[in-house]
SEMIVO-972871 format. One line per field, with one value per residue: chain; residue number from 1; x, y, z of N, C-alpha, C in turn; residue in three letters. Coordinates in Angstrom, 1 decimal. Example, Ala and Ser with C-alpha at 12.3 -4.5 7.8 and 13.67 -1.06 7.14 Angstrom:
% SEMIVO-972871
kette: c(A | A) $
nr: c(1 | 2) $
n.c1: c(13.2 | 12.8) $
n.c2: c(-5.7 | -2.2) $
n.c3: c(7.8 | 7.1) $
ca.c1: c(12.3 | 13.7) $
ca.c2: c(-4.5 | -1.1) $
ca.c3: c(7.8 | 7.1) $
c.c1: c(13.2 | 12.9) $
c.c2: c(-3.3 | 0.0) $
c.c3: c(7.8 | 7.9) $
rest: c(ALA | SER) $
//
This chain:
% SEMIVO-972871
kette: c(A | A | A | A | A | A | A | A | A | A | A | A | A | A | A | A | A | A | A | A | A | A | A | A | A | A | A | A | A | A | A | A | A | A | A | A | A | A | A | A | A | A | A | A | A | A | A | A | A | A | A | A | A | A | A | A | A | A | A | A | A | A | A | A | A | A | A | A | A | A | A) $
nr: c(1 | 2 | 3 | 4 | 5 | 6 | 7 | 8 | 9 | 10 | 11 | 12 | 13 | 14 | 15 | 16 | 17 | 18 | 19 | 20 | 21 | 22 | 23 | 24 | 25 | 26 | 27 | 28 | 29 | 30 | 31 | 32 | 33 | 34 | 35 | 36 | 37 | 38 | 39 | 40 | 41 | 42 | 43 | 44 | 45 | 46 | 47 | 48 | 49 | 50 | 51 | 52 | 53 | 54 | 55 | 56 | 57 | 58 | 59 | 60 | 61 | 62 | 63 | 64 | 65 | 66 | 67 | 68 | 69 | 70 | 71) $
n.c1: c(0.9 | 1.0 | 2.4 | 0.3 | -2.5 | -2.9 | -3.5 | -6.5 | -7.2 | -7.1 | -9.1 | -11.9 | -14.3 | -15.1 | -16.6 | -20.0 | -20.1 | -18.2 | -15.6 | -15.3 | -16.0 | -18.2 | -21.2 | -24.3 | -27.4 | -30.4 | -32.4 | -36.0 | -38.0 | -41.3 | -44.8 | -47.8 | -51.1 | -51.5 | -50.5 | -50.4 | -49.9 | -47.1 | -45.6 | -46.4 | -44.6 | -42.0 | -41.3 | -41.7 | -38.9 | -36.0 | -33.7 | -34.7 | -36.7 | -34.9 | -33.4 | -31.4 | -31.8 | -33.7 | -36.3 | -37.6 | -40.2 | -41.5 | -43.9 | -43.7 | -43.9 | -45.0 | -43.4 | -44.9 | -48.2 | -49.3 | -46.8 | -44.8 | -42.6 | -40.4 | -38.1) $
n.c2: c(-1.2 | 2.2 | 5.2 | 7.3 | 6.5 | 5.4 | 7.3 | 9.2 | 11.5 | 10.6 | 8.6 | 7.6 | 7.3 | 8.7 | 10.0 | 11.6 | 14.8 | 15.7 | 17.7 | 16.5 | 14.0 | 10.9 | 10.7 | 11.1 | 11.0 | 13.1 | 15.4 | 16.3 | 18.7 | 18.8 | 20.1 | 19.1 | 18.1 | 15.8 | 12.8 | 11.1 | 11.7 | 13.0 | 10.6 | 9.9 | 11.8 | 11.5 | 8.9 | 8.6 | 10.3 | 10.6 | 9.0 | 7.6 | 5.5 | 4.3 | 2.8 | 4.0 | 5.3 | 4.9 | 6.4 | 7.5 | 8.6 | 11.3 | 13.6 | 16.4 | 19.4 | 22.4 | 24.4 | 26.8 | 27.5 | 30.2 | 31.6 | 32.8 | 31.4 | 31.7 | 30.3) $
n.c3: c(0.0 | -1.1 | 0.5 | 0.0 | -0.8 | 2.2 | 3.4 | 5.4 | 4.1 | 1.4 | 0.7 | -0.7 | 0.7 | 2.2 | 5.1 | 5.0 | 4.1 | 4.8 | 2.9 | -0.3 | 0.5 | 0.1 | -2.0 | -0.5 | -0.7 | -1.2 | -0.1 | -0.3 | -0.5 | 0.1 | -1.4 | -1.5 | -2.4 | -1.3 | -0.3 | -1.9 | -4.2 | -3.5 | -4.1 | -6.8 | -7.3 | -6.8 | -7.5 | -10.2 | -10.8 | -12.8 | -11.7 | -9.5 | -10.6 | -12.3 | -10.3 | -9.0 | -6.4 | -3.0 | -0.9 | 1.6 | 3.1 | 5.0 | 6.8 | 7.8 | 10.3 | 10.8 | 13.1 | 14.3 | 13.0 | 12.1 | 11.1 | 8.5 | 6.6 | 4.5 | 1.7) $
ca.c1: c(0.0 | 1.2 | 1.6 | -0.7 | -3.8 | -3.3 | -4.0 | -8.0 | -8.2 | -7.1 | -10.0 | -12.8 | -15.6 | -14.9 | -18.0 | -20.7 | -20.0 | -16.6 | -15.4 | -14.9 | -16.8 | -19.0 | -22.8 | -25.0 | -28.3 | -31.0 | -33.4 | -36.2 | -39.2 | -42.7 | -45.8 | -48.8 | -52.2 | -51.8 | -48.9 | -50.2 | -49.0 | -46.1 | -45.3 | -45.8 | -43.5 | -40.9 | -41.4 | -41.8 | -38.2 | -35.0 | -33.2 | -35.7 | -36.9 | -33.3 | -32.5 | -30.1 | -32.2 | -34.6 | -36.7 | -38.5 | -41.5 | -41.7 | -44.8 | -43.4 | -45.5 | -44.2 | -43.9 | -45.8 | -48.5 | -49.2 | -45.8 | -44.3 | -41.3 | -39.9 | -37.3) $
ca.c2: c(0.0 | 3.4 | 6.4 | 8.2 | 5.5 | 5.0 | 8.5 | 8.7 | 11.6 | 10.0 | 7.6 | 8.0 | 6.6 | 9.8 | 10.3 | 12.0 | 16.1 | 15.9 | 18.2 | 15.3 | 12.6 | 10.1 | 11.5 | 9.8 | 11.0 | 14.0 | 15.8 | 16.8 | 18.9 | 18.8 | 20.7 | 18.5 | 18.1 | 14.4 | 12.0 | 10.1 | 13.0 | 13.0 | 9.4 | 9.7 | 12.8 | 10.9 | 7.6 | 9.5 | 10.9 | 8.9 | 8.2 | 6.5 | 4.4 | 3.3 | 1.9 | 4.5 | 5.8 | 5.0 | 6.9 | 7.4 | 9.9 | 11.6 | 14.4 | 17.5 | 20.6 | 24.1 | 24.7 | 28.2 | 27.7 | 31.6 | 32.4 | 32.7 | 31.1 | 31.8 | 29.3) $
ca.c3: c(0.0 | -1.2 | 1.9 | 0.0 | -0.3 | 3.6 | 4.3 | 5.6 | 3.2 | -0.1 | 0.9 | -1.5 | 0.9 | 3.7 | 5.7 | 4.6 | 5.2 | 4.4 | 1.5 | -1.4 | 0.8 | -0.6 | -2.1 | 0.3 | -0.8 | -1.4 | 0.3 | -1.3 | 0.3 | -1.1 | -0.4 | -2.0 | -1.7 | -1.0 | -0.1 | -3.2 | -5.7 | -3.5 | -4.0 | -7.8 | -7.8 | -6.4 | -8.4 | -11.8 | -10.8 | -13.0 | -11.0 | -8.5 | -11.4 | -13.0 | -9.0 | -8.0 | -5.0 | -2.7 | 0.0 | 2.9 | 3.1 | 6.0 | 7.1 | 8.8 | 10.3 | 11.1 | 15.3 | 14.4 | 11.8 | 12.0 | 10.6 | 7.4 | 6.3 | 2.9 | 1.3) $
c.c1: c(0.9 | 1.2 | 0.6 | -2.2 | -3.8 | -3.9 | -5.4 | -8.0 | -8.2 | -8.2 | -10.9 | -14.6 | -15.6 | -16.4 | -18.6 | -20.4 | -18.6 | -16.0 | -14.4 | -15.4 | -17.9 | -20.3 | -23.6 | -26.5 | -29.0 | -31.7 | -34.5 | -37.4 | -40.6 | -43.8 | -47.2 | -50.2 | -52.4 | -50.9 | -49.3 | -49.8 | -47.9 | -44.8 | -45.3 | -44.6 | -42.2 | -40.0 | -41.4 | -39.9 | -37.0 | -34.3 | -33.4 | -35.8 | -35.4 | -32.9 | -31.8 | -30.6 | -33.6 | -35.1 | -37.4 | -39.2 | -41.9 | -43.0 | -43.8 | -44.4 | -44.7 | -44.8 | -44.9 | -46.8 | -48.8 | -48.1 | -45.2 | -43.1 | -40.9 | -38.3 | -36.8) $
c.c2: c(1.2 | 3.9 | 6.9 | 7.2 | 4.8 | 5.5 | 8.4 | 9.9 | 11.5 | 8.8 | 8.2 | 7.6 | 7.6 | 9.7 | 11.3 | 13.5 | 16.3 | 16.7 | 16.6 | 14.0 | 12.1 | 11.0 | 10.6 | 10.3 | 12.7 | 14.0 | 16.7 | 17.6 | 19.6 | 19.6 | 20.1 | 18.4 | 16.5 | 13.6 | 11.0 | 10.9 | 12.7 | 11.7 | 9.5 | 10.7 | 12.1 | 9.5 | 7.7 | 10.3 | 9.8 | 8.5 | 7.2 | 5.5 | 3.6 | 2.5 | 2.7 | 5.1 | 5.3 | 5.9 | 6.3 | 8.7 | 10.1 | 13.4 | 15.3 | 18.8 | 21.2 | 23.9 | 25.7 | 28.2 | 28.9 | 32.2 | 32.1 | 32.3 | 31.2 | 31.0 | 30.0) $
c.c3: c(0.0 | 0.1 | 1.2 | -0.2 | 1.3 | 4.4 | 4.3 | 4.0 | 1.1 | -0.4 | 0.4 | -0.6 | 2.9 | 4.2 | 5.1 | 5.3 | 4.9 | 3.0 | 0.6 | -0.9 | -0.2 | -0.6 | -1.4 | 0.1 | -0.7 | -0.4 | -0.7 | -0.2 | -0.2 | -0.6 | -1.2 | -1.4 | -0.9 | -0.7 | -1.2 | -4.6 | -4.6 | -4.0 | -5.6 | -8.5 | -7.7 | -7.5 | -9.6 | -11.8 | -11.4 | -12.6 | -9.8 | -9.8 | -12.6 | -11.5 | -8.6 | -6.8 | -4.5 | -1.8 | 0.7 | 3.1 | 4.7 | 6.3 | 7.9 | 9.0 | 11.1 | 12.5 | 15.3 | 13.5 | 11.4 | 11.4 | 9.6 | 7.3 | 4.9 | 2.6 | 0.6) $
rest: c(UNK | UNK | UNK | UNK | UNK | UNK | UNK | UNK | UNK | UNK | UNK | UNK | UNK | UNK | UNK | UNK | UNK | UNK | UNK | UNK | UNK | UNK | UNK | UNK | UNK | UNK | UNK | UNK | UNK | UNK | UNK | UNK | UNK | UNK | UNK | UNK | UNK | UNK | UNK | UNK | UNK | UNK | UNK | UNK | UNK | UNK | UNK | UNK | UNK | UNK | UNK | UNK | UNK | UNK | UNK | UNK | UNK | UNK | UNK | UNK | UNK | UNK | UNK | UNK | UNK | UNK | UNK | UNK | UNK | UNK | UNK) $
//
């Protein structure tokens, strides 16, 4: 083994967060009338349907519903 393939950060599989770590996955955040549109937005997406990603749908809800948040 080379010194330089010993070192952690010539290692291609760094932790996630690391400038040049491995891609470990998206976030995506939806605002739908239905979690069944959200499900085909996801599933209609190509790289869901070629295999390279799966999910997990999760519901979230604002602590303040009275307050505006702009993205």
């Amino acid at each position: 083994m080379s010194e330089a393939s010993s070192r952690p950060d010539s290692d291609w599989r760094r932790p996630a967060g690391d400038p040049g770590g491995s891609f470990v996955g998206a976030l995506w955040v939806l605002e739908t009338e239905s979690r069944e549109e959200a499900v085909r937005l996801i599933e209609e997406d190509p790289y869901f349907q070629t295999g390279f990603r799966r999910y997990r749908l999760f519901v979230w809800g604002k602590a303040f519903e009275d307050v505006a948040v702009t993205l």
